[in-house]
C-alpha positions as CSV (number, residue, x, y, z in Angstrom):
1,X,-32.9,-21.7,82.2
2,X,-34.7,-24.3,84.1
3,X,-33.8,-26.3,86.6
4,X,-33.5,-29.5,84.5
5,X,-31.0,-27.6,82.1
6,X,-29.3,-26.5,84.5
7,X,-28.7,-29.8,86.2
8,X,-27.7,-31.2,82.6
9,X,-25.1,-28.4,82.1
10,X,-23.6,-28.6,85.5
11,X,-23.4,-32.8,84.9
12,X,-21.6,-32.0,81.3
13,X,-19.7,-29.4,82.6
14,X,-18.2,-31.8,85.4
15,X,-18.4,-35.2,83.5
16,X,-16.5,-33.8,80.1
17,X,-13.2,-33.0,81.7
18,X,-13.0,-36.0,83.9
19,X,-13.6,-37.9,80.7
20,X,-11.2,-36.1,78.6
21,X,-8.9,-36.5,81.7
22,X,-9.3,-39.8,81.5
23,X,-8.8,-40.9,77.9
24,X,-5.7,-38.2,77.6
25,X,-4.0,-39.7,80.6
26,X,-4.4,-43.6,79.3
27,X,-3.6,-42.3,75.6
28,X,-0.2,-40.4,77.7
29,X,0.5,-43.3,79.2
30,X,0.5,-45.9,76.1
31,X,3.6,-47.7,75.6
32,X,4.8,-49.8,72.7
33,X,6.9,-53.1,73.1
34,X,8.2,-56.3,71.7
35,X,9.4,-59.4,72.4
36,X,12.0,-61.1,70.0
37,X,13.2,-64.6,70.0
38,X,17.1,-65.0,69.5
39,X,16.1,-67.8,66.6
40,X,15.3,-64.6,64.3
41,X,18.0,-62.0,65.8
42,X,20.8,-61.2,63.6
43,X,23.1,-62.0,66.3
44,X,20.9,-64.8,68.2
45,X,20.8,-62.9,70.9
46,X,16.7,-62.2,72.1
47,X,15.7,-58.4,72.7
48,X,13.4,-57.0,74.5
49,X,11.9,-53.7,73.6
50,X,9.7,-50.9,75.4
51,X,9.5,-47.3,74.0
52,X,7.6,-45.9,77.4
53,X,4.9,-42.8,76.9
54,X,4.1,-41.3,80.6
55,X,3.6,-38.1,81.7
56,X,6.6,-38.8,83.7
57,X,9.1,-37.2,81.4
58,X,12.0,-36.7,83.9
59,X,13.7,-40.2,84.1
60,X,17.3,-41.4,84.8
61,X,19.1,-45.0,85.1
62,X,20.0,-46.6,88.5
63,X,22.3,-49.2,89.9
64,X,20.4,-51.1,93.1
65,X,22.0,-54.1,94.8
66,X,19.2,-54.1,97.0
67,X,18.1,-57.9,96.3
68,X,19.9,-61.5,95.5
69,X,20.7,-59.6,92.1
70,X,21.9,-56.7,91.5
71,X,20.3,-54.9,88.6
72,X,19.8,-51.5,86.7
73,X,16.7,-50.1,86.1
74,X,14.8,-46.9,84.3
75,X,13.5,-44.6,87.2
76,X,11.2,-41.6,87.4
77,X,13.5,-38.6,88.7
78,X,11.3,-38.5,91.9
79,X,10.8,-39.9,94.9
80,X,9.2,-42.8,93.4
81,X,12.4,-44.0,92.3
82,X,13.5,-46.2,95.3
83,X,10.3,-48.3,94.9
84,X,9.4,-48.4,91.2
85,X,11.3,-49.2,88.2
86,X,10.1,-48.8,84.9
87,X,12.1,-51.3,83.1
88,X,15.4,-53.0,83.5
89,X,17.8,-55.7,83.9
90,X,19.4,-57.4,86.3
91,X,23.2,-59.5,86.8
92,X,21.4,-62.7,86.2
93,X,20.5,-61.6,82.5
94,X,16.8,-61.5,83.4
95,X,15.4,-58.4,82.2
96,X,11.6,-57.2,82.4
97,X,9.3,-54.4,81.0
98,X,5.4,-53.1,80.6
99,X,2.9,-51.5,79.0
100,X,-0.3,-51.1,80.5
101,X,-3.0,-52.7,79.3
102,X,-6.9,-51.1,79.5
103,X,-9.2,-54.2,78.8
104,X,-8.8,-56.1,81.6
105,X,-10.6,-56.4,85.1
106,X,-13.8,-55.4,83.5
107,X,-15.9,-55.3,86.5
108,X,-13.9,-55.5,89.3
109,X,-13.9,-52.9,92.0
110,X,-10.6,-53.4,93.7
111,X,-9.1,-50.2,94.4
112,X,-5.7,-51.5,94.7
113,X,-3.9,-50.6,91.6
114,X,-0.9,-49.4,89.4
115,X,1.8,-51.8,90.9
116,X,3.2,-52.4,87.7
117,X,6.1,-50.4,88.6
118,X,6.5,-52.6,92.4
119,X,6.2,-55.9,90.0
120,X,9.2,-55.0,88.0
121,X,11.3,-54.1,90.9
122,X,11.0,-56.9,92.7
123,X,11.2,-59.3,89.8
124,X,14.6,-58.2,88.9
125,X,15.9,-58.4,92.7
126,X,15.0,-62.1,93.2
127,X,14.1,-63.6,89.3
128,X,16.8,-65.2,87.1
129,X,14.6,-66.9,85.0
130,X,11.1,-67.0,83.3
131,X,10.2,-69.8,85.9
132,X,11.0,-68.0,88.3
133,X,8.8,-64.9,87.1
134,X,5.8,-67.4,86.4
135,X,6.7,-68.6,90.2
136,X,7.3,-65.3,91.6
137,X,3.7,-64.0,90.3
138,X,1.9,-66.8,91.1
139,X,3.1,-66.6,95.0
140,X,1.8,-62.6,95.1
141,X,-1.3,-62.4,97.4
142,X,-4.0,-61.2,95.3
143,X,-5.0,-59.1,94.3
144,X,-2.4,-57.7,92.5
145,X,-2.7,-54.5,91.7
146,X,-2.2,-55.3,87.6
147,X,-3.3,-54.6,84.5
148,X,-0.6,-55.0,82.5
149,X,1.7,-56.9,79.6
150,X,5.1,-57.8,80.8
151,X,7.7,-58.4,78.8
152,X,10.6,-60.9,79.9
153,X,13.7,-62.6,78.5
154,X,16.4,-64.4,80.4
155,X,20.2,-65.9,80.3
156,X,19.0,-69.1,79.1
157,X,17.4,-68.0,75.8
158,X,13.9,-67.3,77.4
159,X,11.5,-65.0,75.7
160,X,8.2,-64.3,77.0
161,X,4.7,-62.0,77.0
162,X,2.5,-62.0,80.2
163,X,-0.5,-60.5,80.3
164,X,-1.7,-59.8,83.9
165,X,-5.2,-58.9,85.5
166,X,-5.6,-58.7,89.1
167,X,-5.5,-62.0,89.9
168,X,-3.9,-63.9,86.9
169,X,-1.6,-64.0,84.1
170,X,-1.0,-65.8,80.8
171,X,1.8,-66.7,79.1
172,X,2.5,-66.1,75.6
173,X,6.3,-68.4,74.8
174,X,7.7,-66.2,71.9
175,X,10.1,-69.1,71.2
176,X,7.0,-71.3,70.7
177,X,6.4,-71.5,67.0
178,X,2.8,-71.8,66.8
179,X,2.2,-69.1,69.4
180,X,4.5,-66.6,67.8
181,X,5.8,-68.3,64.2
182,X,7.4,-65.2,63.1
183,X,9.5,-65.3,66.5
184,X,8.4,-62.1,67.6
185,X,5.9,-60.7,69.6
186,X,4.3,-56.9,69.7
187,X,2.2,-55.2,72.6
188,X,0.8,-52.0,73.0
189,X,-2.0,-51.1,75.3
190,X,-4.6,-54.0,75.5
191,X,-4.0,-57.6,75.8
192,X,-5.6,-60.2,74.2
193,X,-6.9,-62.1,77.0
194,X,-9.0,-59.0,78.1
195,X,-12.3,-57.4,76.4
196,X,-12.2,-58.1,72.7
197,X,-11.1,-54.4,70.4
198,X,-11.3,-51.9,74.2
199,X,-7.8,-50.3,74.6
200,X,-5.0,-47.9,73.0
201,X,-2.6,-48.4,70.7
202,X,-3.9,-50.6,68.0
203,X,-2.7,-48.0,65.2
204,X,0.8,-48.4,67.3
205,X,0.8,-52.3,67.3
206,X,0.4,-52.3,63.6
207,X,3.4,-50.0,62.7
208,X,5.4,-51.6,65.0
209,X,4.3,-54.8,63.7
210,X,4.8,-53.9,60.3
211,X,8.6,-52.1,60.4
212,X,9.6,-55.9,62.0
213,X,8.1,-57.9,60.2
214,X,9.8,-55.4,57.0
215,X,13.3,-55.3,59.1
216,X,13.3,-59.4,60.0
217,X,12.7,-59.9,55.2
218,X,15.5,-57.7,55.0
219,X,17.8,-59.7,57.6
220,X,18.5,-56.5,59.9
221,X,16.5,-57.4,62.7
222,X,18.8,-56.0,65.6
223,X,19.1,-54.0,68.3
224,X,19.7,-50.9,66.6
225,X,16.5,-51.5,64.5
226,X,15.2,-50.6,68.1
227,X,17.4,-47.7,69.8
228,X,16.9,-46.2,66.4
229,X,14.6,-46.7,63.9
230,X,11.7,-47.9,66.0
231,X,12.3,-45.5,68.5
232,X,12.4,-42.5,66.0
233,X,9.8,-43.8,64.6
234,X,7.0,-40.6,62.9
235,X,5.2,-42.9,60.9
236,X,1.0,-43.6,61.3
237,X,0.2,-47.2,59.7
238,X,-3.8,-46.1,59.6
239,X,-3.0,-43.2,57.2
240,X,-0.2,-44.2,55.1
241,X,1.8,-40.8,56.4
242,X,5.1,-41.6,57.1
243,X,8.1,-38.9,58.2
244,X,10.5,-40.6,60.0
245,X,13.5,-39.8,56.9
246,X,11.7,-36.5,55.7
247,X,13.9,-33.5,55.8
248,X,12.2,-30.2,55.9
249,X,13.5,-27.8,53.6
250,X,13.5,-24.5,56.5
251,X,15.0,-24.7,59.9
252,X,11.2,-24.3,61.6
253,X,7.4,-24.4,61.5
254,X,6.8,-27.2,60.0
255,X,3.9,-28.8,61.9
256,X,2.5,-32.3,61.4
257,X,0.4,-34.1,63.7
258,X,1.9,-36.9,65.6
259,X,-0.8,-38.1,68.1
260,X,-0.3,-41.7,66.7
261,X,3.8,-42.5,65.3
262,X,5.7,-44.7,68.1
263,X,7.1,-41.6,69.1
264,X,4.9,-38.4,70.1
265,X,4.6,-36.1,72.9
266,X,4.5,-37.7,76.3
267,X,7.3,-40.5,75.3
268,X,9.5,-39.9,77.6
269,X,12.3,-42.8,77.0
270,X,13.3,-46.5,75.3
271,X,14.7,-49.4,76.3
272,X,15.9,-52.0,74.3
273,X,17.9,-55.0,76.2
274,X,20.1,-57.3,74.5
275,X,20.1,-60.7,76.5
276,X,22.7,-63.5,76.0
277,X,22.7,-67.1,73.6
278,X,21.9,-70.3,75.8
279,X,25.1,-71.0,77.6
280,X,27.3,-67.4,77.4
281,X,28.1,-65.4,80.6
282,X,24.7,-63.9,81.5
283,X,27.3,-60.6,82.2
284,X,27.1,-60.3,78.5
285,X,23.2,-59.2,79.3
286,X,23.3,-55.4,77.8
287,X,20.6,-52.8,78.6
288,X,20.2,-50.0,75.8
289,X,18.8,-46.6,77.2
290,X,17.2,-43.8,76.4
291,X,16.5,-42.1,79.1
292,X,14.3,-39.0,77.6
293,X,12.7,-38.2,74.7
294,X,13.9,-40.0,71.5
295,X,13.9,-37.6,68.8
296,X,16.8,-35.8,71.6
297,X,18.3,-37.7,73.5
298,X,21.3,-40.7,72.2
299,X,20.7,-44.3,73.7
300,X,23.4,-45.5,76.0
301,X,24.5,-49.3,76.6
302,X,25.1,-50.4,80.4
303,X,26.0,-53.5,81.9
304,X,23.8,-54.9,85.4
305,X,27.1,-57.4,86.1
306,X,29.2,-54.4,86.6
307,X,28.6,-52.4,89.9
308,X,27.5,-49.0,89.8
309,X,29.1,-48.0,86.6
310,X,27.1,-45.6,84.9
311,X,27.3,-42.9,82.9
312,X,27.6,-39.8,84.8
313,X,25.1,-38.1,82.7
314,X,22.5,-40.4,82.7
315,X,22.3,-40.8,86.9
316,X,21.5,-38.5,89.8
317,X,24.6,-36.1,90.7
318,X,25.6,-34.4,93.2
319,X,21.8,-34.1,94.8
320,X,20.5,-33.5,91.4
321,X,17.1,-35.8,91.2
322,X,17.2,-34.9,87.2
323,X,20.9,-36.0,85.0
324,X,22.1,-33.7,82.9
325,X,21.4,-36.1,79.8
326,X,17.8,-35.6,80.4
327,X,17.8,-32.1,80.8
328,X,19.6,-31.3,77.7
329,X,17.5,-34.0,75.6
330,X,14.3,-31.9,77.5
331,X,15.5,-28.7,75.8
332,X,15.3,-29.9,72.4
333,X,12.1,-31.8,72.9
334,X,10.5,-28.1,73.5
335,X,12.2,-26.9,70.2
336,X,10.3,-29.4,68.4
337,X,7.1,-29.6,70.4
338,X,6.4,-25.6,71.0
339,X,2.8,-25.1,71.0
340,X,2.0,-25.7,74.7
341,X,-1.9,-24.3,74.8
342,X,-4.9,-26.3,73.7
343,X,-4.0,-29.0,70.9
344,X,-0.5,-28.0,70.7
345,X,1.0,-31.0,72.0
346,X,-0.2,-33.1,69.1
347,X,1.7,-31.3,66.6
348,X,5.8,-31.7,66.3
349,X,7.8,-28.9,64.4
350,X,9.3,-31.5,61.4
351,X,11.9,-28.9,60.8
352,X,13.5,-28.1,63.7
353,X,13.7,-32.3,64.4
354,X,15.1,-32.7,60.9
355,X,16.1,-30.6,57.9
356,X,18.6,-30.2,54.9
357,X,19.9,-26.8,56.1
358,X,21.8,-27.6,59.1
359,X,20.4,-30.8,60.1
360,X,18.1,-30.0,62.9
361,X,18.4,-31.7,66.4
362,X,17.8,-35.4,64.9
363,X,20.9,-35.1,62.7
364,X,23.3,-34.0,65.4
365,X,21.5,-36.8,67.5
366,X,22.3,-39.1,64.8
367,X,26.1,-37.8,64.6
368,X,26.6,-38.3,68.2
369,X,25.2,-42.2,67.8
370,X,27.5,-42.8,64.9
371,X,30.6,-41.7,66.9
372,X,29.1,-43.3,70.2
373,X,28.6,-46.8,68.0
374,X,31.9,-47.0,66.5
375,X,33.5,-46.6,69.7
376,X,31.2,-49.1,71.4
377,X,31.7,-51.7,68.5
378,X,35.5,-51.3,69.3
379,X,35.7,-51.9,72.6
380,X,33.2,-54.9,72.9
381,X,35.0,-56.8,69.8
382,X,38.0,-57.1,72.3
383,X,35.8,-58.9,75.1
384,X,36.1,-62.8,75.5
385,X,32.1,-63.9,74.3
386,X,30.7,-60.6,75.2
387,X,31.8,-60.3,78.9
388,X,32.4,-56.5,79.8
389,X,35.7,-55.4,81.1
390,X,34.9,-52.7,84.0
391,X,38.2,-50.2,82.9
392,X,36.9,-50.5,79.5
393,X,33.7,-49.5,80.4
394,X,35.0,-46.5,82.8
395,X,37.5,-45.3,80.1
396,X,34.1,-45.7,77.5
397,X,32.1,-43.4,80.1
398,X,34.8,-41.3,80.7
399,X,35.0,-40.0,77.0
400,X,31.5,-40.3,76.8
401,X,30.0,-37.6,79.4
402,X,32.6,-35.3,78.5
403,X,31.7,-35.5,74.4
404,X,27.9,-35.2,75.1
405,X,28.3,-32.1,77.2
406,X,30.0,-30.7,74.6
407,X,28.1,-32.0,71.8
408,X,24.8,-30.8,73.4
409,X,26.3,-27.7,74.9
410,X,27.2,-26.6,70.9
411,X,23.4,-27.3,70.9
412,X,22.0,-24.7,73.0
């Protein structure tokens, strides 16, 4: 081999895997999200919505009181968790989330990066309002560190995109007829600030785009149209396939390819926040988690105005980085993603998330939801305009961590 070919071979050899590297880990890392107005909500309340993909598949919820507001926020279960938060919502009934967005700061060469995390933190310790997000930003030294969409709401009916570079941001007011006239707004991973069709996600943005747009003509557009049928979503807009209520008839090995539904390998939780009319107690705010994997893990309301009550399953315990919601949700995400060589990852076993013989892992998800909903429904109905009552909300949790571990224990 000469000299020349060998030089080419070593460059492909080295270049190849950095590329694929490259576009895995920003095609891992996609997010979908939305931003919905209360004027189109069946309840008037706005929602905020991010169903998070990140190699990051350990996560858990926290309580901080660690700035003027206390809030509760989507962590990694790491030690990253003290200074980043993924998502959350705070006592003031501002709430914030992200995706990242890979079209913007063509050409720049700063080298300080991936604060996206930092942002949302801070945000939700000092911000009560969207003013005070656009005021909170605009006082950052620069650069930033951003390349992002954030999605914000807030107590006084707020509802906002704002897509971020290093060194500025622009808003997009979903309440603003001509900027979203369908009051709603969808981002995946580009903005459209940034470089015209460069990014991920444009397959996501349309089936996310599409199942509102089908849920708002049919008046359901809620939060459960989020924590569930969004979230659950196997459906791929470009081909037409669509899975999300198929039932396999055998208990495994049925393998479709999944690389582009809402949810695939690598996403790793959902958040849907419901925020509060104009003028109601911004206590009302409720966050809506799902703190692993979707298609196996049930999505659990929480309140920022109360302090530290959480669900024991869903927090650290007792030392334990990793809750034990998570890790049982973790176990069933390998039943249905098995292959772990080459491809593998792409492809989702249908049958063992869904079938007609004994249901598979999505229909005892589903069971658990129903019971978990009912009981939520009952206990809210009782509160004066949507204000939680902290010993409803322990007696709630109570009950809940001890049916979950025996739900999923029956499971295993």
């Amino acid at each position: 081999m000469s000299k020349r070919n060998v030089y080419s071979f070593l460059i492909v050899a080295v270049l190849l895997p950095m590329v694929a590297i490259l576009l895995g880990g920003a095609d891992v890392q996609g997010c979908t999200s939305a931003v919905v107005s209360g004027r189109v909500t069946a309840s008037g309340r706005p929602l905020l919505w991010k169903l998070r993909d990140t190699e990051k598949l350990e996560n858990r919820l926290q309580y901080f009181s660690d700035g003027k507001y206390a809030y509760v926020g989507l962590v990694n279960a790491d030690s990253t968790a003290s200074t980043m938060v993924w998502g959350g919502c705070n006592s003031a009934g501002f709430a914030i989330i992200n995706t990242a967005a890979f079209n913007t700061n063509a050409g720049d060469t700063t080298k300080f990066t991936d604060q996206e995390g930092v942002v949302m933190k801070e945000a939700l310790m000092e911000c009560a309002t969207l003013a005070d997000f656009e005021a909170f930003l605009s006082r950052r030294k620069r650069p930033w560190g951003l390349n992002a969409n954030f999605g914000v709401i807030d107590a006084q009916g707020g509802a906002a995109y704002y897509e971020t570079d290093n060194n500025r941001f622009e808003k997009f007011d979903v309440n603003d007829i001509h900027v979203a006239p369908r009051g709603f707004l969808v981002r995946t991973n580009y903005t459209f600030t940034g470089t015209p069709n460069v990014g991920y996600g444009f397959i996501r943005y349309a089936t996310a785009e599409r199942e509102i747009s089908e849920a708002q003509t049919r008046g359901v557009l809620d939060r459960s149209l989020f924590t569930e049928r969004l979230a659950r979503n196997l459906s791929n807009s470009m081909t037409g396939d669509n899975y999300s209520s198929s039932e396999s008839g055998r208990l495994s090995g049925e393998m479709i390819n999944s690389s582009d539904f809402l949810c695939r390998y690598g996403t790793a939780s959902n958040i849907v926040v419901e925020g509060v009319k104009r003028g109601d107690d911004p206590a009302g705010s409720t966050l809506w988690t799902t703190i692993a994997f979707p298609l196996t893990c049930v999505s659990l309301p929480s309140w920022p105005s109360l302090k530290n009550v959480l669900p024991s399953c869903a927090v650290a315990q007792g030392g334990r980085e990793l809750p034990d919601l998570s890790r049982w949700a973790l176990r069933g995400m390998k039943k249905i993603y098995p292959i772990t060589r080459g491809s593998g990852q792409r492809y989702m076993d249908l049958a063992a998330f869904r079938n007609r013989i004994d249901g598979g892992i999505g229909g005892r998800v589903e069971k658990m939801e129903r019971e978990l909903g009912s009981r939520y429904a009952r206990m809210v109905k009782e509160w004066r305009k949507g204000k939680p009552v902290k010993e409803d909300v322990v007696r709630f949790y109570e009950w809940l961590d001890a049916y979950l571990k025996e739900e999923y224990s029956a499971m295993e």
